[in-house]
C-alpha positions as CSV (number, residue, x, y, z in Angstrom):
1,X,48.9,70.7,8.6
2,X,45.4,72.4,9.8
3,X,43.5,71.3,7.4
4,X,42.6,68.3,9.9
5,X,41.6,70.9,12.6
6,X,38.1,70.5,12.8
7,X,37.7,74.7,13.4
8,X,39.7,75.7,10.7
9,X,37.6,73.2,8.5
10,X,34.8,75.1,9.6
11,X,36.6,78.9,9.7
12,X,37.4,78.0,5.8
13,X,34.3,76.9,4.6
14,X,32.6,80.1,6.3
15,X,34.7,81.9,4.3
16,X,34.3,80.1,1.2
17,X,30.4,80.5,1.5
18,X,30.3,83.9,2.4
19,X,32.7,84.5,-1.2
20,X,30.1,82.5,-2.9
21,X,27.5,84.5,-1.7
22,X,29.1,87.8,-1.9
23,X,29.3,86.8,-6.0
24,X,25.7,85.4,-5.6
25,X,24.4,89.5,-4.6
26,X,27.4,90.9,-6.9
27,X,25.8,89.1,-9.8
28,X,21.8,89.7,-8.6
29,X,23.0,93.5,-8.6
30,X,24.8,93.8,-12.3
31,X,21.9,91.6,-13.6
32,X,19.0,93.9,-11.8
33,X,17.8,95.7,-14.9
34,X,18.7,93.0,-17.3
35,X,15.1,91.7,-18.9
36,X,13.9,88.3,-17.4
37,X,16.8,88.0,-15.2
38,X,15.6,86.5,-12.1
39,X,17.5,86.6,-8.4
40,X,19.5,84.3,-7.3
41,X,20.7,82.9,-4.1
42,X,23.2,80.7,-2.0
43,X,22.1,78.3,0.3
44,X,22.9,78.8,4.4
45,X,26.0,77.4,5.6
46,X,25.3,73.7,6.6
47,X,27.9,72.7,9.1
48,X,26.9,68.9,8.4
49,X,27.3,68.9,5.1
50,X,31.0,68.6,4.3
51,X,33.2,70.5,1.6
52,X,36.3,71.0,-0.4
53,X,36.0,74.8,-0.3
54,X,39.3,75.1,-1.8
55,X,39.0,72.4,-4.6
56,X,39.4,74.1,-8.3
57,X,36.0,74.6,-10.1
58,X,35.5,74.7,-13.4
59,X,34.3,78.1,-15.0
60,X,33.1,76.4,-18.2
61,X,32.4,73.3,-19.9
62,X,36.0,71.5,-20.4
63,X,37.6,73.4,-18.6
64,X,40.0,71.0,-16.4
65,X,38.1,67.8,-17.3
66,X,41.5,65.8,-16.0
67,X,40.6,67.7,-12.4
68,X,37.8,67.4,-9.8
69,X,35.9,70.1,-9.5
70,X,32.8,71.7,-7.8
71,X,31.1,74.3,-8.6
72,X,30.5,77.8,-7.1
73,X,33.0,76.8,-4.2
74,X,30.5,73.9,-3.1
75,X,27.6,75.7,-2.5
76,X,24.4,75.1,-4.1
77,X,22.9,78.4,-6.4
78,X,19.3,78.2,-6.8
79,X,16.8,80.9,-8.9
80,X,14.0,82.6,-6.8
81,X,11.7,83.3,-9.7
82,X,11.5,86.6,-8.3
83,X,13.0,89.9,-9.8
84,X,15.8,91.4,-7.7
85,X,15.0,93.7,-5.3
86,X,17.9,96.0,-4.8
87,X,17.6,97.0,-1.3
88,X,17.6,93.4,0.1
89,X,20.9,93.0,-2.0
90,X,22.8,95.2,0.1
91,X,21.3,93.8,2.7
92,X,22.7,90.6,1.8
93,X,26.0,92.1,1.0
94,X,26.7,93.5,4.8
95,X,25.2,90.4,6.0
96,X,28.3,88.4,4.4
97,X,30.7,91.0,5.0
98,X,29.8,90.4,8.7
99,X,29.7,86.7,8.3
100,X,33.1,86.8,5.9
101,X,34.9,88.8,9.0
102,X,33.3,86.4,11.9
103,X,34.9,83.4,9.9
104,X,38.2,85.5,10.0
105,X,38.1,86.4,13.2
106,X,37.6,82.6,14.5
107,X,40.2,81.6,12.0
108,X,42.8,84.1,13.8
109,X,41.8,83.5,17.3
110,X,42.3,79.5,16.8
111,X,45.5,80.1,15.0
112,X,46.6,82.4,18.1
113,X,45.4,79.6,20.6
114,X,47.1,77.0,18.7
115,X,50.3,79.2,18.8
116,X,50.0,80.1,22.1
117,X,49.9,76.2,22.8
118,X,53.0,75.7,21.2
119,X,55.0,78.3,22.6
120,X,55.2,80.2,19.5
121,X,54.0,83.8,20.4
């Protein structure tokens, strides 16, 4: 039913990208001493570009073949070429924990208008 609602569409895929990303630095930061590994990142949220952030991915080749899938949530993962650098991983990480609760909180606040509206406190 609010999967039409253009702000939810949005509240969801902010959430979506800031899980993706959150995996992105939780992966950067295992990986940091590993030899030749190289940082990787997410790209920004793009409000234009439209998602299915809750379609099914598939974790490895053949893996749901009868399905569609995406992968990563949607969002594109691209290498740096550069080594990880630790300090602006957990940088990154409180940036998407702030950007993972700011999606929440617009997701709630909608879902309280839209009650509200209906009469449904």
């Amino acid at each position: 039913m609010f999967e039409n609602i253009g702000i939810f569409k949005v509240a969801t895929g902010m959430m979506s990208h800031a899980s993706a990303r959150q995996n992105v630095t939780a992966t950067n930061i295992s990986n940091a001493e590993t030899p030749g590994y190289t940082a990787q990142k997410v790209r920004d949220f793009d409000l234009e570009t439209p998602r299915a952030p809750m379609a099914m991915h598939a974790s490895r080749g053949g893996h749901l073949d009868a399905f569609a899938t995406t992968n990563a949530n949607g969002f594109d993962r691209f290498d740096t070429d550069q080594p990880v650098d630790l300090e602006n991983e957990l940088l990154s990480a409180a940036k998407t924990q702030s950007d993972h609760q700011r999606a929440v909180s617009v997701y709630r606040s909608t879902l309280s208008i839209l009650r509200t509206s209906l009469g449904k406190m």
